[in-house]
C-alpha positions in Angstrom: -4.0 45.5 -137.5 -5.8 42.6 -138.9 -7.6 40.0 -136.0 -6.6 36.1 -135.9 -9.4 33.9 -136.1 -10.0 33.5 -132.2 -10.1 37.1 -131.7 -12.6 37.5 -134.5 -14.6 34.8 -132.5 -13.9 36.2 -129.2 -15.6 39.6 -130.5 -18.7 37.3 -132.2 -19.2 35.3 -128.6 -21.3 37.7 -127.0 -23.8 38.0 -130.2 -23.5 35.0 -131.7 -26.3 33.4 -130.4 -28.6 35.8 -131.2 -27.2 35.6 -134.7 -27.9 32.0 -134.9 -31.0 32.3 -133.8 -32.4 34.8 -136.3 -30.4 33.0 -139.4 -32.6 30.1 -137.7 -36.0 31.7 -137.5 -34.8 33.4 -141.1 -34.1 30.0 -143.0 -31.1 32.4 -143.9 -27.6 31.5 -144.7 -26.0 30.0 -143.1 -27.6 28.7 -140.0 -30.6 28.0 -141.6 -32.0 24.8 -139.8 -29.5 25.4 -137.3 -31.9 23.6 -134.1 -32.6 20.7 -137.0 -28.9 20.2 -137.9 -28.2 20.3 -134.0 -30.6 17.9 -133.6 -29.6 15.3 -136.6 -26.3 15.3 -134.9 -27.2 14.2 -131.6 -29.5 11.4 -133.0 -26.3 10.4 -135.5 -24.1 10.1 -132.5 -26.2 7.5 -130.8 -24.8 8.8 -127.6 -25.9 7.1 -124.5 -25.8 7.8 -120.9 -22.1 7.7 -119.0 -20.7 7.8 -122.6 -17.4 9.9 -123.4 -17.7 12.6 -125.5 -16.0 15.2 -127.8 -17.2 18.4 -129.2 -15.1 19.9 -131.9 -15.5 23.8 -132.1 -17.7 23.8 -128.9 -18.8 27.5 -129.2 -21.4 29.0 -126.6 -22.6 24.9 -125.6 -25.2 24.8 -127.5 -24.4 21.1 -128.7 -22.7 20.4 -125.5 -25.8 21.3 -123.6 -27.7 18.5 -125.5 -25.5 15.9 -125.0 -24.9 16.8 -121.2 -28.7 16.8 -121.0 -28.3 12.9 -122.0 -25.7 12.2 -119.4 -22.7 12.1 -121.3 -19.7 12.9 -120.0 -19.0 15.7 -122.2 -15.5 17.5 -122.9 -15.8 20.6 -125.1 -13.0 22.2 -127.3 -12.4 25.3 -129.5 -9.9 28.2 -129.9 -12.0 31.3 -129.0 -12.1 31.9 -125.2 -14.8 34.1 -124.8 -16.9 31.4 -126.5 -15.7 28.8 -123.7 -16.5 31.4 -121.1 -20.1 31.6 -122.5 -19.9 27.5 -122.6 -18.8 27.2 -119.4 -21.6 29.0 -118.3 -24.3 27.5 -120.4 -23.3 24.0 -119.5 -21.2 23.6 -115.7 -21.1 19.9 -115.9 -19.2 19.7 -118.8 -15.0 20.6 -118.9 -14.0 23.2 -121.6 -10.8 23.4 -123.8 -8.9 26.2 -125.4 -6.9 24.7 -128.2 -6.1 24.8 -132.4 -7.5 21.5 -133.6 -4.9 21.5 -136.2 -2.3 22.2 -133.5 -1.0 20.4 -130.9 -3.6 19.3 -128.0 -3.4 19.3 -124.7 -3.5 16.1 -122.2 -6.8 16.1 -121.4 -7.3 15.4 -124.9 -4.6 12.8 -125.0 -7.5 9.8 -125.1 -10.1 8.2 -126.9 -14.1 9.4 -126.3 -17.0 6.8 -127.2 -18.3 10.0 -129.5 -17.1 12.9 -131.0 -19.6 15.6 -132.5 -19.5 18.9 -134.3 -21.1 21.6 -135.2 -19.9 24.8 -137.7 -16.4 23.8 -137.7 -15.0 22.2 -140.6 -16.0 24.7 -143.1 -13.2 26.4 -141.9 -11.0 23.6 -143.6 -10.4 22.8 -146.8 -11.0 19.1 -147.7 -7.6 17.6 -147.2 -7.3 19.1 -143.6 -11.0 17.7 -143.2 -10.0 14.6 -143.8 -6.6 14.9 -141.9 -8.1 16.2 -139.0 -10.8 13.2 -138.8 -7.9 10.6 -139.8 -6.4 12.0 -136.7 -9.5 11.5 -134.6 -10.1 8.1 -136.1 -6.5 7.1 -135.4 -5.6 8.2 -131.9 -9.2 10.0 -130.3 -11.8 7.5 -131.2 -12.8 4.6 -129.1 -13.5 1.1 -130.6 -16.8 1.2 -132.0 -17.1 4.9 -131.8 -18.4 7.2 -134.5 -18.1 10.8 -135.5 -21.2 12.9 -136.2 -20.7 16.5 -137.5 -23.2 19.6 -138.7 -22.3 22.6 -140.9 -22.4 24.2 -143.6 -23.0 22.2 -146.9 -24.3 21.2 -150.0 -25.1 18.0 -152.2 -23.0 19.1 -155.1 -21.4 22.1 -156.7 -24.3 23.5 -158.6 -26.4 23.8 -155.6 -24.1 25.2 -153.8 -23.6 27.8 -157.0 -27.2 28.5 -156.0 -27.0 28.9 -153.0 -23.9 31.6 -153.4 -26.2 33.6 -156.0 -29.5 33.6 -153.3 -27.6 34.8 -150.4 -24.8 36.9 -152.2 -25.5 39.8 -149.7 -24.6 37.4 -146.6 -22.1 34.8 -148.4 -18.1 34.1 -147.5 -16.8 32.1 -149.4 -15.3 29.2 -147.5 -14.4 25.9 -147.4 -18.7 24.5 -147.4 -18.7 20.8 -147.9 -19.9 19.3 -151.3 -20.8 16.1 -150.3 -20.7 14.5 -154.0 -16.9 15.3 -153.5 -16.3 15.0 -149.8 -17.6 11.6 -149.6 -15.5 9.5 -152.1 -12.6 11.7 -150.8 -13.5 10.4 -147.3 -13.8 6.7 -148.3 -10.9 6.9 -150.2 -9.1 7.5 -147.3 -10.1 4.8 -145.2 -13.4 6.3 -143.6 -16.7 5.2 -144.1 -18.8 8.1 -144.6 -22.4 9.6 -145.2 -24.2 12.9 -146.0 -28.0 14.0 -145.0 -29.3 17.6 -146.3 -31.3 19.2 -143.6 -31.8 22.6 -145.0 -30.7 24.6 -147.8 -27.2 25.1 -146.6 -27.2 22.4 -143.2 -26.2 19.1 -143.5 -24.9 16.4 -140.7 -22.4 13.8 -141.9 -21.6 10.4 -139.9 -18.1 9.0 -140.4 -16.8 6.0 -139.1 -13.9 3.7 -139.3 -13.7 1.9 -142.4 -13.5 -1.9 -142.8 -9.5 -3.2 -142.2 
């Protein structure tokens, strides 16, 4: 029997990482510049002491854990429990989440945060449900003047990212990477002002925002 997608997390959790870390060290697909894209994001967010904030995918905390250590009032989500149990651990003043962000949330979600970050996530969507899922954010989870600052997996345009599937064949799946030549007119089109920064060969941070009424 085929796993779902938490369980396939839920049996990562306890290496994962050590896996980031070595793709890290490695400049290997597809963490490489993992600390750097982790870093980009918090200084994208602009997050501020006593701020709310919401991180998407939330993993083992190692995001969370940053923008705890800033005194944010931090509220983690993501699917995989095994990865919350390593959160929750890794980062006690912050409340952890088990839910499908392209489900149905529960209450303690039911409000707007000053921030919302992410890391690794929205690869995992193609670029419709990206944009659904941060119209959704925008529209009923973002506070006035907020702004949304997410890391993953990415590339300028498609021919680098055809280069980058050819360099790490061994290690590549093929998923839903952004392209940000596409993503970002996609993004604006629908009413979100949005920008794309490279960090590494396959890391990039994104900041999206409301766009102008």
């Amino acid at each position: 029997m085929s796993l779902n997608p938490a369980q396939n997390f839920d049996r990562w959790a306890a290496d994962y990482d050590r896996d980031v870390r070595q793709s890290d060290a490695d400049e290997s697909f597809p963490f490489a510049g993992y600390t750097r894209v982790l870093d980009a994001v918090v200084s994208l967010a602009e997050a501020r002491p006593g701020m709310s904030l919401l991180d998407l995918g939330s993993g083992t905390g190692n995001l969370a854990a940053r923008f705890a250590a800033l005194g944010c009032d931090v509220v983690g989500a993501d699917f995989s429990a095994e990865m919350l149990a390593r959160a929750r651990v890794h980062v006690p003043t912050a409340h952890f989440v088990q839910v499908d962000l392209l489900g149905g949330w529960p209450p303690e979600l039911n409000r707007r945060f000053d921030r919302v970050a992410s890391t690794y996530v929205f690869h995992e969507f193609d670029l419709p449900t990206k944009i659904q899922l941060l119209r959704r954010l925008v529209d009923g989870h973002l506070a006035p003047g907020g702004r949304i600052a997410i890391g993953d997996i990415g590339f300028p345009d498609a021919p680098a990212q055809d280069a980058a599937r050819r360099r790490w064949a061994d290690r590549w799946d093929e998923e839903f990477y952004w392209i940000a030549g596409e993503a970002i007119p996609a993004l604006r089109a629908a009413g979100l002002e949005a920008t794309c920064r490279q960090i590494s060969a396959c890391g990039c941070v994104l900041l999206v925002t409301p766009g102008a009424s």
